[in-house]
Backbone as a printed PyTorch tensor [residue, N CA C, xyz], in Angstrom:
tensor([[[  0.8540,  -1.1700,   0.0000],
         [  0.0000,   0.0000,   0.0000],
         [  0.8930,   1.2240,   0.0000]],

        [[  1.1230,   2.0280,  -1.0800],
         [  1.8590,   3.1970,  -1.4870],
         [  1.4420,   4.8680,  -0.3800]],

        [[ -0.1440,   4.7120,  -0.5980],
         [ -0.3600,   5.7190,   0.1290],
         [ -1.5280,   5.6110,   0.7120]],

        [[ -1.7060,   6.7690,   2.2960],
         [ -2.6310,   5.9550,   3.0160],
         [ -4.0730,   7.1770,   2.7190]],

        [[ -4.3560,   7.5560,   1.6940],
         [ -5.6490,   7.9740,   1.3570],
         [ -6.7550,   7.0710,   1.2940]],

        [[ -7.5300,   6.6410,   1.9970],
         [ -8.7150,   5.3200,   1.3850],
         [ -9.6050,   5.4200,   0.5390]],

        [[ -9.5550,   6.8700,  -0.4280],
         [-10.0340,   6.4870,  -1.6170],
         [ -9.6930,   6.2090,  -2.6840]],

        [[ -8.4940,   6.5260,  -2.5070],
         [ -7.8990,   5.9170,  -3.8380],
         [ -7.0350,   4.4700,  -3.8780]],

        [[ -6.9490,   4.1650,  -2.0620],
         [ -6.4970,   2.5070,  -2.2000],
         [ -7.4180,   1.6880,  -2.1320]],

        [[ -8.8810,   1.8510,  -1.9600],
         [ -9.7800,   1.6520,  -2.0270],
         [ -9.8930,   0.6050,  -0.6520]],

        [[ -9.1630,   1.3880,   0.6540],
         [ -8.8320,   0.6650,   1.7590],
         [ -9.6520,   1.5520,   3.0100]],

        [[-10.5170,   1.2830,   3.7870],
         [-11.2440,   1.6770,   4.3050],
         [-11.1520,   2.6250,   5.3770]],

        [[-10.8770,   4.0390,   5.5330],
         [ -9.6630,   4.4330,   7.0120],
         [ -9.9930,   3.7910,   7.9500]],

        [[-10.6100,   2.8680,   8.4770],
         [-10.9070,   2.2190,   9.6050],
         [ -9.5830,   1.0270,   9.6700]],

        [[ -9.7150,   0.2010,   8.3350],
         [ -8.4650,  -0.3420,   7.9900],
         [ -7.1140,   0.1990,   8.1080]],

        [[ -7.2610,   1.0940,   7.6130],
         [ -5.9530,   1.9860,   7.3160],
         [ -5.3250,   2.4280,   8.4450]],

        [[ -6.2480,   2.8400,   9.5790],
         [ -5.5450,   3.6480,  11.0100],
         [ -5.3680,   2.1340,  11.7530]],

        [[ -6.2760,   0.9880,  11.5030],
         [ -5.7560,  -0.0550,  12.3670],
         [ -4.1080,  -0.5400,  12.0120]],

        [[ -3.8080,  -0.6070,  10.6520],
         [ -2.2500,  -1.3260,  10.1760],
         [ -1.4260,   0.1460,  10.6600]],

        [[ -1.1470,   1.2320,  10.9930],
         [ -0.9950,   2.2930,  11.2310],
         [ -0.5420,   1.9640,  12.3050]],

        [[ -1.7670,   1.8310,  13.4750],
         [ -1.0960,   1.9700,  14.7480],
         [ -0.5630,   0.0820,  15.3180]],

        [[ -0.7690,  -0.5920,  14.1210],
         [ -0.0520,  -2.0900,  14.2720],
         [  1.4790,  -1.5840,  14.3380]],

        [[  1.4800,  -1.0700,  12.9960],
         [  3.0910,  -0.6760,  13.2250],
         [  3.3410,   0.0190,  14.1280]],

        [[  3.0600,   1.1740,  14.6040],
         [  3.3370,   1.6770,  16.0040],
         [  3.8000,   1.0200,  16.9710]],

        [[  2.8270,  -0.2380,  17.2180],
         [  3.3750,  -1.4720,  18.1690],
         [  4.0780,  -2.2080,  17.5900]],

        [[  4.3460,  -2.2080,  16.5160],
         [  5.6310,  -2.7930,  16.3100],
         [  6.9530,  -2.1690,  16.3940]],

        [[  6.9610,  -0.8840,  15.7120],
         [  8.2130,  -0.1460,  16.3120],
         [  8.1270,  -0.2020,  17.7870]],

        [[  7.4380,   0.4270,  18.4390],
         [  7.3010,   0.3570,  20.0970],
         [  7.9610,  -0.9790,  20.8120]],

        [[  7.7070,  -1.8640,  20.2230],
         [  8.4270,  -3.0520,  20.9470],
         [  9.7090,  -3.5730,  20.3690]],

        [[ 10.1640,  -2.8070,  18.9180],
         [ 11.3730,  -3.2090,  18.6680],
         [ 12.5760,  -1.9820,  18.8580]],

        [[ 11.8590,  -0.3610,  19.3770],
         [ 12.8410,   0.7010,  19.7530],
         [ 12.5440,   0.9940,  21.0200]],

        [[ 11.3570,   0.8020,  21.0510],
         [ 11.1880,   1.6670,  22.7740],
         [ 10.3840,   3.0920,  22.3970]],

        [[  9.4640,   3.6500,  23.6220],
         [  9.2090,   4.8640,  23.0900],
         [ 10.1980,   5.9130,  22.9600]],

        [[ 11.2670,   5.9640,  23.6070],
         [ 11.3350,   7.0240,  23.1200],
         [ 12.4380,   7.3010,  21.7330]],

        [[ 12.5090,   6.0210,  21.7880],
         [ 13.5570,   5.9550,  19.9240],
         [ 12.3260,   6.2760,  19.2210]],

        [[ 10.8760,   5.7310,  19.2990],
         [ 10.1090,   5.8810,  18.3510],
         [  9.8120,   7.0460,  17.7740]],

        [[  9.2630,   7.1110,  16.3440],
         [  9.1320,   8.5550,  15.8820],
         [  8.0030,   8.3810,  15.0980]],

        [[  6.9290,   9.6750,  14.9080],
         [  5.8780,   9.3410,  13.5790],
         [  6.2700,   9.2390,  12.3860]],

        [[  7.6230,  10.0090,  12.6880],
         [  8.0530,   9.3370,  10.8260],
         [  8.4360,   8.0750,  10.6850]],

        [[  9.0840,   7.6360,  11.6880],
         [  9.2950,   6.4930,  11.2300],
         [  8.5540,   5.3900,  11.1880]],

        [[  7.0140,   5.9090,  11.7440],
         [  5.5930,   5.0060,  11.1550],
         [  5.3770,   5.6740,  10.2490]],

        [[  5.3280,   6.2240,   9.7970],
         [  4.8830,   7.0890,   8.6000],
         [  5.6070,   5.8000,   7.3800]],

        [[  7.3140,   5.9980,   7.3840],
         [  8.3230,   5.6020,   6.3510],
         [  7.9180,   4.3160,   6.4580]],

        [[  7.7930,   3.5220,   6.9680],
         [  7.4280,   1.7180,   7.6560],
         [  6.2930,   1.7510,   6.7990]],

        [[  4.8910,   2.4600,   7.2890],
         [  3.6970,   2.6030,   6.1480],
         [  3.7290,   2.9180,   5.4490]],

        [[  4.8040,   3.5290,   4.4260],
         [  3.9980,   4.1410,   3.5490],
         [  3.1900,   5.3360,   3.1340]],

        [[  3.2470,   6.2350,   4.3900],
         [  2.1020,   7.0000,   4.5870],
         [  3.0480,   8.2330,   4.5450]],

        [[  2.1880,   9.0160,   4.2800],
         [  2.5670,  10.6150,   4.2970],
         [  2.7270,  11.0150,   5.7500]],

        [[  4.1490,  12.1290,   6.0550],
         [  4.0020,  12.4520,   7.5870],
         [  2.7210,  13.7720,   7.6060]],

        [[  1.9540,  14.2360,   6.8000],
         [  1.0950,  15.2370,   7.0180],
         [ -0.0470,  14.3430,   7.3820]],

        [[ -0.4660,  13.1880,   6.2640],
         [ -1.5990,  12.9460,   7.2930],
         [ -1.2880,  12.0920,   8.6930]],

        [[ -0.4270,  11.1120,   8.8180],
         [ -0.1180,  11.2710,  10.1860],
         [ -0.4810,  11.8870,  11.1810]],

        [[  0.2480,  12.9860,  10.9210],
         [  0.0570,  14.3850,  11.9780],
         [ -1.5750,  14.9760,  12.4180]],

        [[ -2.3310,  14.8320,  10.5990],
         [ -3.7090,  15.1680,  11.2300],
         [ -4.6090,  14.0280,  11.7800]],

        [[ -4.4120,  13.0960,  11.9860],
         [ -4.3890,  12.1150,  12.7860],
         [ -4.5400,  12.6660,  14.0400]],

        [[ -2.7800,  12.1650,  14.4980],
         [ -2.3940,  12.3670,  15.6090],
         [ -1.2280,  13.4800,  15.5740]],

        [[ -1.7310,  14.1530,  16.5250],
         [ -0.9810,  15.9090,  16.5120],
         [  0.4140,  15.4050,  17.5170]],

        [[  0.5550,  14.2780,  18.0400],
         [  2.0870,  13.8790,  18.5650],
         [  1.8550,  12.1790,  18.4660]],

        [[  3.9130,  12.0870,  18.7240],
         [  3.6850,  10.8750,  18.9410],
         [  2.8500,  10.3450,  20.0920]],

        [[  3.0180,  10.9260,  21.0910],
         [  2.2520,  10.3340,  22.8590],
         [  0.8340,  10.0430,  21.9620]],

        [[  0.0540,  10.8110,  21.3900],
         [ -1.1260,  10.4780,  21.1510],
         [ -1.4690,   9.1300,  20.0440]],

        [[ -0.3400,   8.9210,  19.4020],
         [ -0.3100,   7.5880,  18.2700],
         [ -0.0630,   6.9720,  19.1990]],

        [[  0.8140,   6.7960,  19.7960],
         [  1.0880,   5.3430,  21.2720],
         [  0.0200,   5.5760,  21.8380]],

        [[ -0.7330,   6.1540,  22.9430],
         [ -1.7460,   6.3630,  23.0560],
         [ -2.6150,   5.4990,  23.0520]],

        [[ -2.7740,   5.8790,  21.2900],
         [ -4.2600,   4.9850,  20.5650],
         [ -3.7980,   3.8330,  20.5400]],

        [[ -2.4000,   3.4640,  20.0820],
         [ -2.0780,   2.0990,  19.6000],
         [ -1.6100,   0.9260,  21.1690]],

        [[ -1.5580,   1.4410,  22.2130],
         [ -1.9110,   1.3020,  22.9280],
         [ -2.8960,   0.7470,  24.0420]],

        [[ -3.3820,   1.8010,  24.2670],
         [ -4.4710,   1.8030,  25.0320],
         [ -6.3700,   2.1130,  24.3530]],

        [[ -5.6530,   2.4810,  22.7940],
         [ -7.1540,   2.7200,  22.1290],
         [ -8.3570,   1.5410,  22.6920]],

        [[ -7.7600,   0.2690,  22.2980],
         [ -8.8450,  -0.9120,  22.9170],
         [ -9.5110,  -1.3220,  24.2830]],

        [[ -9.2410,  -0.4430,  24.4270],
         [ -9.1520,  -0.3280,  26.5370],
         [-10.7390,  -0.7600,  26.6180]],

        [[-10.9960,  -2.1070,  27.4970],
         [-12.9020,  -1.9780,  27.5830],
         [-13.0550,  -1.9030,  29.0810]],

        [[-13.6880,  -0.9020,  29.5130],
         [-14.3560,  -1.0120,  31.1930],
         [-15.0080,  -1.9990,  31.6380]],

        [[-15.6130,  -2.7090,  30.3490],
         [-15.8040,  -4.0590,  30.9480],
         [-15.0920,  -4.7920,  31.2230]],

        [[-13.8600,  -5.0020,  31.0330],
         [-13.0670,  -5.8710,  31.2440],
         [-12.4000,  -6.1480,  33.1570]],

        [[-12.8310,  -4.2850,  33.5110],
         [-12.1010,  -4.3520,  34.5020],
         [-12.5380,  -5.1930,  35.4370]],

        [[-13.6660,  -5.0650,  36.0140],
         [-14.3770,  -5.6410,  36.8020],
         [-14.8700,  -7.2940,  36.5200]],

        [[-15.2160,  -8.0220,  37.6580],
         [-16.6100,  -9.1260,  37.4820],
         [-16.4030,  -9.4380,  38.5250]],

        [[-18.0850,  -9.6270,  38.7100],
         [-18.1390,  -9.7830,  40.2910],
         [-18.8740, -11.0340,  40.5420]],

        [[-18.0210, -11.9410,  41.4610],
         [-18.7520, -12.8670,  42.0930],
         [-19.5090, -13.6360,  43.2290]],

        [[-19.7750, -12.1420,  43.8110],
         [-20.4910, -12.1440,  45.1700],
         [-19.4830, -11.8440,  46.5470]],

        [[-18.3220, -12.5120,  46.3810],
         [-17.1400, -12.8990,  47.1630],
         [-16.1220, -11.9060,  47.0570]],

        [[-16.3380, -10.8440,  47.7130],
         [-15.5100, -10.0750,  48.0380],
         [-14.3690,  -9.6170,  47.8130]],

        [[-13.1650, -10.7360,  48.9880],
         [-12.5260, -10.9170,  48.9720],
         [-11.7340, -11.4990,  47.6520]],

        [[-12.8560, -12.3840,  46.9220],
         [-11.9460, -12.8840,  45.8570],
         [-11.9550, -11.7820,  44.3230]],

        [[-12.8750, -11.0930,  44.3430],
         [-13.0530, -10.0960,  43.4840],
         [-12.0860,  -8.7440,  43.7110]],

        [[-12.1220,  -8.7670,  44.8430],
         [-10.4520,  -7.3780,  45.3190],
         [ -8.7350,  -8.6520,  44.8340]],

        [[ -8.8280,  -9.4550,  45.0510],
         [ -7.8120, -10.4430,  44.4290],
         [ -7.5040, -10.1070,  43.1720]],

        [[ -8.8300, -10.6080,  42.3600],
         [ -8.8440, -10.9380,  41.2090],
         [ -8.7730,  -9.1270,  40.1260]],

        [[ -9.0990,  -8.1130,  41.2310],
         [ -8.9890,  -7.1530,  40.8300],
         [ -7.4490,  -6.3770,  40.3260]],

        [[ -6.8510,  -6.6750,  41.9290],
         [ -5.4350,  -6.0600,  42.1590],
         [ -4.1810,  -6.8930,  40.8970]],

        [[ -5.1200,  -8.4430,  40.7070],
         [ -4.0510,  -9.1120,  39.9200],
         [ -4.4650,  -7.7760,  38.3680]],

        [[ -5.1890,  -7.8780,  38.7380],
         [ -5.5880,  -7.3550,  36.8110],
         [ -4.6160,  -6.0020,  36.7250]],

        [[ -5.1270,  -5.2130,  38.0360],
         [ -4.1430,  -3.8920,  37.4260],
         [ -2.8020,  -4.4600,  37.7040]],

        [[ -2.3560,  -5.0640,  38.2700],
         [ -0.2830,  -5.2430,  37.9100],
         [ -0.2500,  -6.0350,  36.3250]],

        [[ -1.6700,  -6.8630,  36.2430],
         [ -1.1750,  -7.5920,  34.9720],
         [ -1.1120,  -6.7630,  33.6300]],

        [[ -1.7100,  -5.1550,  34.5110],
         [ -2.4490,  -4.4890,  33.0000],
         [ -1.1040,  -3.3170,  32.9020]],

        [[ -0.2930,  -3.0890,  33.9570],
         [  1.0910,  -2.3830,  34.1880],
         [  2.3130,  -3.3070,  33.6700]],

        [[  1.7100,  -4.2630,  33.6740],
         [  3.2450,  -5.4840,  33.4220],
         [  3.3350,  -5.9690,  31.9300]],

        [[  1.9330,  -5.7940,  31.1440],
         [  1.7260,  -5.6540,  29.8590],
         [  3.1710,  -5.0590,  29.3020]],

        [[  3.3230,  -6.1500,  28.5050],
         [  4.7850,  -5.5100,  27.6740],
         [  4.2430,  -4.0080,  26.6720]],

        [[  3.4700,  -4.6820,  25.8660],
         [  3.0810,  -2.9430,  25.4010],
         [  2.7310,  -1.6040,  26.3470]],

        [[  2.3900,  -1.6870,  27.4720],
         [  2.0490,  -1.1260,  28.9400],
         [  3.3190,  -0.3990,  28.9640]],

        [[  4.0490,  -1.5090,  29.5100],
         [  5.1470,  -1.2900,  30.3840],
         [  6.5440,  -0.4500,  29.1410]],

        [[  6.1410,  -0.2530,  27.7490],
         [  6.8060,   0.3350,  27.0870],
         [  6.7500,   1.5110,  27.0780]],

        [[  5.3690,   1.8770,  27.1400],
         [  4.7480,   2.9300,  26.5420],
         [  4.6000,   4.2340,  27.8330]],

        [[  3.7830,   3.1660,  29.1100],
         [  3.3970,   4.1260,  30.0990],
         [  4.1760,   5.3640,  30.7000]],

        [[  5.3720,   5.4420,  30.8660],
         [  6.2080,   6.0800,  31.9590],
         [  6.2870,   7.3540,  30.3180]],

        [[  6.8570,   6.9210,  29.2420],
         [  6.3950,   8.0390,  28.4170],
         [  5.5120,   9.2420,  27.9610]],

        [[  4.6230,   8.3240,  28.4080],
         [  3.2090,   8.8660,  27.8190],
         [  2.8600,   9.4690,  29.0960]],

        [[  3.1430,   9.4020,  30.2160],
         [  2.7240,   9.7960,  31.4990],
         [  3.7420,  11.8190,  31.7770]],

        [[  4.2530,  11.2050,  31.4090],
         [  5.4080,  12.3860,  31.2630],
         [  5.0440,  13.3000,  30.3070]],

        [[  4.7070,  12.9830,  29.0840],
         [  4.2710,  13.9850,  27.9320],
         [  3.1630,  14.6140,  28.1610]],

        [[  2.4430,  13.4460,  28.6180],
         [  0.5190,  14.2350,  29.0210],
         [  0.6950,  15.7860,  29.6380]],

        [[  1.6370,  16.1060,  30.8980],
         [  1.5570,  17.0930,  30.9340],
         [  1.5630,  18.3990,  30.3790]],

        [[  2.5010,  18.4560,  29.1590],
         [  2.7570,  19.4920,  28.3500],
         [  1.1100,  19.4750,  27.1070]],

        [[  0.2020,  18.4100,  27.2710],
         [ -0.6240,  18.6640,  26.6030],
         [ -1.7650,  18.4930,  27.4440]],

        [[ -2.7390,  19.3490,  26.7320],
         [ -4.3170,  19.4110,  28.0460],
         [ -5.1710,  17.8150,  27.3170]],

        [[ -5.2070,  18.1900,  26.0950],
         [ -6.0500,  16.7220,  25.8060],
         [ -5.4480,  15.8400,  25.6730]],

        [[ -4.4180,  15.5700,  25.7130],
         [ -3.8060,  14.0440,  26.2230],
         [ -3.7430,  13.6470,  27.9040]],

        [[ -3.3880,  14.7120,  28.8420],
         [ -3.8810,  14.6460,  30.0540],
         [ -5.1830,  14.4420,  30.6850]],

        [[ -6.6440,  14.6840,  29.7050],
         [ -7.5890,  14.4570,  30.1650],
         [ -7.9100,  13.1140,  29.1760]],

        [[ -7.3050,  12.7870,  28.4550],
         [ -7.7090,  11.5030,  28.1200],
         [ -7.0470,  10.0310,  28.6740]],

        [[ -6.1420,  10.4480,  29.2150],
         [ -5.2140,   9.3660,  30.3840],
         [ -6.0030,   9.2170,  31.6640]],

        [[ -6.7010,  10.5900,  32.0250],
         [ -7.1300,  10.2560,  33.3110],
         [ -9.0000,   9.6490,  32.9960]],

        [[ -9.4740,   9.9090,  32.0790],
         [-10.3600,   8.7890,  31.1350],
         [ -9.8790,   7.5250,  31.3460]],

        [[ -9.1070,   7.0030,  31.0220],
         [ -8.7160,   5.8470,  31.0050],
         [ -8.3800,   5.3870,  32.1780]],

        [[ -8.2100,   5.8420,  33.3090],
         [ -7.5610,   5.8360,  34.9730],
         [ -9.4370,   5.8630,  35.4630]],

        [[ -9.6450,   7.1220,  35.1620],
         [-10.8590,   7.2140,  35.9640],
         [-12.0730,   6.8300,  35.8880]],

        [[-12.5490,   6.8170,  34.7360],
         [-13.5590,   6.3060,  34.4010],
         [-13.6960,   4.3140,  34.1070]],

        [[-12.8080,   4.2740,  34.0690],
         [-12.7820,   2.6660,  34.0470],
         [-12.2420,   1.8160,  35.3860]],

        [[-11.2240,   2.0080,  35.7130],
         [-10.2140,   1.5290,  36.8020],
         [-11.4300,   2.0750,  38.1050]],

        [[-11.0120,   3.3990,  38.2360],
         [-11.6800,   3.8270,  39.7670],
         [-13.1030,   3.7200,  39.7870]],

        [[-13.6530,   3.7880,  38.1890],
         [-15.5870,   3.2880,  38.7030],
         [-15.6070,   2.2120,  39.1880]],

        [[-15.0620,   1.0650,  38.4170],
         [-15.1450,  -0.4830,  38.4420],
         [-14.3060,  -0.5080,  40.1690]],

        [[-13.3240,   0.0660,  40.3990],
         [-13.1620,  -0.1520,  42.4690],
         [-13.8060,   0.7130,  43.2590]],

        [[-14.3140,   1.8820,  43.1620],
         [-15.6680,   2.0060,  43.7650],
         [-16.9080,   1.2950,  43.6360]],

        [[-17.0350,   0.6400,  42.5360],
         [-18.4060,  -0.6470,  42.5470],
         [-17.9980,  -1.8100,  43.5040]],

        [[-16.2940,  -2.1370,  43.4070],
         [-16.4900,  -3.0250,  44.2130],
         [-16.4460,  -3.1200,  45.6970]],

        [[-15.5850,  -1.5930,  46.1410],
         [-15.5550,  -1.6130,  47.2970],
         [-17.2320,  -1.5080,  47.8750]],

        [[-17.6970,  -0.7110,  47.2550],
         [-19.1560,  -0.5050,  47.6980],
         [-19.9950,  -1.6380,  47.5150]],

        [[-19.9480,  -2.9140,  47.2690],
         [-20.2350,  -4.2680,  47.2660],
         [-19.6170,  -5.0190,  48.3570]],

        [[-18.5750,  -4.6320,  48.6410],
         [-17.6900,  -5.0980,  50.0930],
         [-18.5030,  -4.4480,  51.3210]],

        [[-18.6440,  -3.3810,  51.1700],
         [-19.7360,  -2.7450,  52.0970],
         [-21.0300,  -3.1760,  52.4540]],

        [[-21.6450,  -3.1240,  51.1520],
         [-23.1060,  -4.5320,  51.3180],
         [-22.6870,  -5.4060,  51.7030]],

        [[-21.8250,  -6.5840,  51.3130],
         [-21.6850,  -7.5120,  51.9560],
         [-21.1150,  -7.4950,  53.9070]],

        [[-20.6680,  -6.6860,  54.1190],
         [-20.6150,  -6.5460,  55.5530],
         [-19.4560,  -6.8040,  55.9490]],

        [[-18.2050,  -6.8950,  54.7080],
         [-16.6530,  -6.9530,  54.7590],
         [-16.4350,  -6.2020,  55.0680]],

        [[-16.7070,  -4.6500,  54.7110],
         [-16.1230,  -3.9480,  54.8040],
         [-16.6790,  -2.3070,  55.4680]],

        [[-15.7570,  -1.7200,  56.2800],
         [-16.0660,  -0.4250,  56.7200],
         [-17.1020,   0.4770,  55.5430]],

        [[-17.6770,   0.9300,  56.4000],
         [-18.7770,   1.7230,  55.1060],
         [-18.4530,   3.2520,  55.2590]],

        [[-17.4280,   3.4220,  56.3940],
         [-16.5360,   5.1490,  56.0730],
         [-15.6440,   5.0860,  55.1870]],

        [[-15.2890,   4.1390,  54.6420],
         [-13.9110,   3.8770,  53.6130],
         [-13.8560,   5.3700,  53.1150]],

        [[-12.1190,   5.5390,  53.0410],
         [-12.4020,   6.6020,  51.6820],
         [-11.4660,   5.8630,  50.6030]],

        [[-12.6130,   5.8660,  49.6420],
         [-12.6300,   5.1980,  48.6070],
         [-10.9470,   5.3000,  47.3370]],

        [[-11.2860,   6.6970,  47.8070],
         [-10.5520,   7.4630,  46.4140],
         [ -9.2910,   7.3530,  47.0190]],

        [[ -8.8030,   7.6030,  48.2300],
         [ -7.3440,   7.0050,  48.9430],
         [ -7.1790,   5.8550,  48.9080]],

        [[ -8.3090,   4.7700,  48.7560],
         [ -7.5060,   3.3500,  48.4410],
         [ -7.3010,   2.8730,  47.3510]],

        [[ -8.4940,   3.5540,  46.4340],
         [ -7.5990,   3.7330,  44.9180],
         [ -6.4480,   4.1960,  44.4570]],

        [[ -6.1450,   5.1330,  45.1720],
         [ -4.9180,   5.5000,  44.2390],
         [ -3.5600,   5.1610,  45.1100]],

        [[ -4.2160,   4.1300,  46.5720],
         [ -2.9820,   3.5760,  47.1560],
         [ -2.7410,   2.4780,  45.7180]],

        [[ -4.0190,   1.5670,  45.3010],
         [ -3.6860,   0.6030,  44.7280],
         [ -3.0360,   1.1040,  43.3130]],

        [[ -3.6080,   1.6280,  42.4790],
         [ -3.0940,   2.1120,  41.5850],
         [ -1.1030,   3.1210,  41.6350]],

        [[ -0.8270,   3.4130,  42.6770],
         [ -0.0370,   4.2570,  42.6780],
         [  1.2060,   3.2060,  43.3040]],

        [[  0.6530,   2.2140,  44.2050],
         [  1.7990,   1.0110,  44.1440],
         [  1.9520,  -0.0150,  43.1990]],

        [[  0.9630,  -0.2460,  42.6890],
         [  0.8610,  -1.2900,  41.8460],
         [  2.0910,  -0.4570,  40.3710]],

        [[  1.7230,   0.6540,  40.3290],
         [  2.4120,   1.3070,  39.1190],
         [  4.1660,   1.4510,  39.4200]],

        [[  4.3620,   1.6110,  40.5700],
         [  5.1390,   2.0300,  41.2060],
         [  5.9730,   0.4790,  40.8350]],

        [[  5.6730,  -0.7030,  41.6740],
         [  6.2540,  -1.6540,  42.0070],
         [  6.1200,  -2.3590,  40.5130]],

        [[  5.5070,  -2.3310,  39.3110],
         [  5.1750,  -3.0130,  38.2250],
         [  6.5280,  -2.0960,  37.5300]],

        [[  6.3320,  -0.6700,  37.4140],
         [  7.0700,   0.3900,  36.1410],
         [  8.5110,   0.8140,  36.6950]],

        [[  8.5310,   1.0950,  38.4360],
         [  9.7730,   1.1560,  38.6110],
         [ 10.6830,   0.4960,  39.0750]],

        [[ 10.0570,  -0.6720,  40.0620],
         [ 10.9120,  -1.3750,  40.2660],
         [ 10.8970,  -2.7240,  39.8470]],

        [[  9.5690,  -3.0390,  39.3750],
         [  9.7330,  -4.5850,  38.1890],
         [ 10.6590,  -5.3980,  38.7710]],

        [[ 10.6740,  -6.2270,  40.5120],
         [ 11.2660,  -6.7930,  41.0760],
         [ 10.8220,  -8.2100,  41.3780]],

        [[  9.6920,  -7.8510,  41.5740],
         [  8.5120,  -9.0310,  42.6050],
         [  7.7750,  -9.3960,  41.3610]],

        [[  7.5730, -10.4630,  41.3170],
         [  6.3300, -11.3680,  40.8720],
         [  5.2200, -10.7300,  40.9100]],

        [[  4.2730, -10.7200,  39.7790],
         [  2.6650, -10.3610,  39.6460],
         [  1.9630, -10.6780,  40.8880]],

        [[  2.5970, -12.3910,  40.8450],
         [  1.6410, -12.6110,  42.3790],
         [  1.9470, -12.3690,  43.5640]],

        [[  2.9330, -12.7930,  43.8560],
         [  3.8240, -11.9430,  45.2340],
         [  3.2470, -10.4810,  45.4500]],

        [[  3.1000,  -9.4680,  44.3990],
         [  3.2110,  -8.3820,  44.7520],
         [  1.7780,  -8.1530,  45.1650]],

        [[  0.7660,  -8.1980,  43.8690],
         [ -0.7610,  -8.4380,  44.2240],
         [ -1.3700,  -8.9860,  45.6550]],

        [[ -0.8300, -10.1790,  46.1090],
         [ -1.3500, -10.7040,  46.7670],
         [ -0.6440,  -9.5960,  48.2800]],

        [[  0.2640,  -9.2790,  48.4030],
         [  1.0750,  -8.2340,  49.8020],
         [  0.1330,  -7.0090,  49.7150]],

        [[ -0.5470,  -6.8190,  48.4590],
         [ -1.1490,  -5.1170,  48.4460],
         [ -2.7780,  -5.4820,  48.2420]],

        [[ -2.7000,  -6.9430,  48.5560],
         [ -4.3830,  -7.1470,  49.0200],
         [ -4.3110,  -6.9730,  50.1980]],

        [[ -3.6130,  -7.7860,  50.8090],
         [ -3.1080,  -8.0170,  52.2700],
         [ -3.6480,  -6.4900,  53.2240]],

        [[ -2.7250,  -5.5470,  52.0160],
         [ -2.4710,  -4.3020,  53.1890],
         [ -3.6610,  -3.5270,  52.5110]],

        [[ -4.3270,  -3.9170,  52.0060],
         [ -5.9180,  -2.8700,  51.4050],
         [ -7.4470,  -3.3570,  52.4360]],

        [[ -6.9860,  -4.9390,  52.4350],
         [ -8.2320,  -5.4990,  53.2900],
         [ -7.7020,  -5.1320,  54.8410]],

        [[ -6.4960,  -4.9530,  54.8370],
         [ -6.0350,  -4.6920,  56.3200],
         [ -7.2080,  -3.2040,  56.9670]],

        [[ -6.7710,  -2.1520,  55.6980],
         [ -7.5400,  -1.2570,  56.0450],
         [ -8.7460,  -0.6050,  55.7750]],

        [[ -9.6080,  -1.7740,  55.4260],
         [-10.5620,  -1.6010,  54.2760],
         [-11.5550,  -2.3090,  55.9860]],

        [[-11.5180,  -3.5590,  56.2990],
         [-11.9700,  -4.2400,  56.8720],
         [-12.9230,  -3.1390,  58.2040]],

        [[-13.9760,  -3.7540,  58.3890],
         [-14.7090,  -3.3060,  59.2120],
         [-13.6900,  -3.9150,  60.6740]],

        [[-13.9820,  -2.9320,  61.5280],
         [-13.0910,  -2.9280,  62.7360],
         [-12.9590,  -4.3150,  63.5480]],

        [[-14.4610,  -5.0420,  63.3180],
         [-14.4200,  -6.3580,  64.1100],
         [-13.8370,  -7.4350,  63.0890]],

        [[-13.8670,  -7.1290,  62.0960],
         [-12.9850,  -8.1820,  61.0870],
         [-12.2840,  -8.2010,  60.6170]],

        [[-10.9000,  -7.1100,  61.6530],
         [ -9.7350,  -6.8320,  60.9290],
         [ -8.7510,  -7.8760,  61.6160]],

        [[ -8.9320,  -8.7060,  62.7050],
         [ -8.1880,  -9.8620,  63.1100],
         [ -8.7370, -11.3080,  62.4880]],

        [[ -9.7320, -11.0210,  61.6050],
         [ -9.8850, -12.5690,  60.7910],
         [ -8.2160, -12.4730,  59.4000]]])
């Protein structure tokens, strides 16, 4: 494919932006972000660096999409009555979703750039907030019905304990095991999550 117009390759842009940001993840996992460049998805595709650009107005925003575009909120959550095993099965997901080799390429980049831009910063915390912290406020507040858990919780401090170690121990220090680590930062969430008479079970 010479050029990435879809009317004249008679290739659909839906097609066209998916092989686009394929290569993205493919450079991404064979330079790293920050060797990566849009030209050099551009030169790899085929594609012109202008439309590129009107695309995506930086690289952070092509990693980004190629990335994290597929992200489903359903995924985060499922609940199976059981508490305890749903905060498990939770904490494994976010280290597994930080330990993601495409994740773990991309994130610490893209986290850094967001600042210098307003709509890439509010679309990261989209992806943080609206998916991650709805889906652990549903569940803590299900821990609560069930009678696990304190019903003063504050919610939003144990989110971003979990999220902010889990990122921490997955992106910077990538030492401990998925499960090792998950299972120590259930440990210390139900420690303080637990209603007062069921913090010695």
């Amino acid at each position: 494919m010479s050029e990435d117009m879809p009317a004249s390759s008679g290739c659909p842009w839906s097609e066209r932006e998916a092989e686009l940001l394929a290569i993205t993840l493919e450079l991404l996992r064979e330079h790293g972000y920050d060797r990566l460049s849009v030209e050099a998805v551009a030169t790899k595709a085929k594609a012109s660096k202008a439309t590129m650009y009107r695309r995506w107005p930086s690289k952070t925003h092509l990693v980004f999409d190629a990335v994290f575009g597929a992200a489903e909120a359903g995924e985060v959550l499922t609940s199976t009555g059981d508490f305890e095993a749903d905060l498990r099965a939770f904490v494994a997901g976010v280290f597994e979703f930080w330990r993601a080799p495409d994740v773990a390429a991309a994130a610490l980049g893209i986290l850094a750039d967001r600042h210098r831009d307003p709509e890439l910063f509010i679309r990261t915390q989209q992806l943080l907030d609206e998916t991650t912290r709805t889906a652990f406020g549903e569940l803590v507040r299900a821990g609560i019905d069930q009678g696990v858990l304190d019903a003063d919780i504050d919610i939003e401090i144990a989110y971003d304990a979990l999220v902010g170690t889990s990122f921490y121990i997955a992106q910077v220090l990538a030492t401990e095991t998925v499960d090792a680590a998950s299972e120590r930062l259930c440990s210390l969430l139900l420690g303080g999550m637990r209603k007062k008479e069921n913090r010695d079970e």
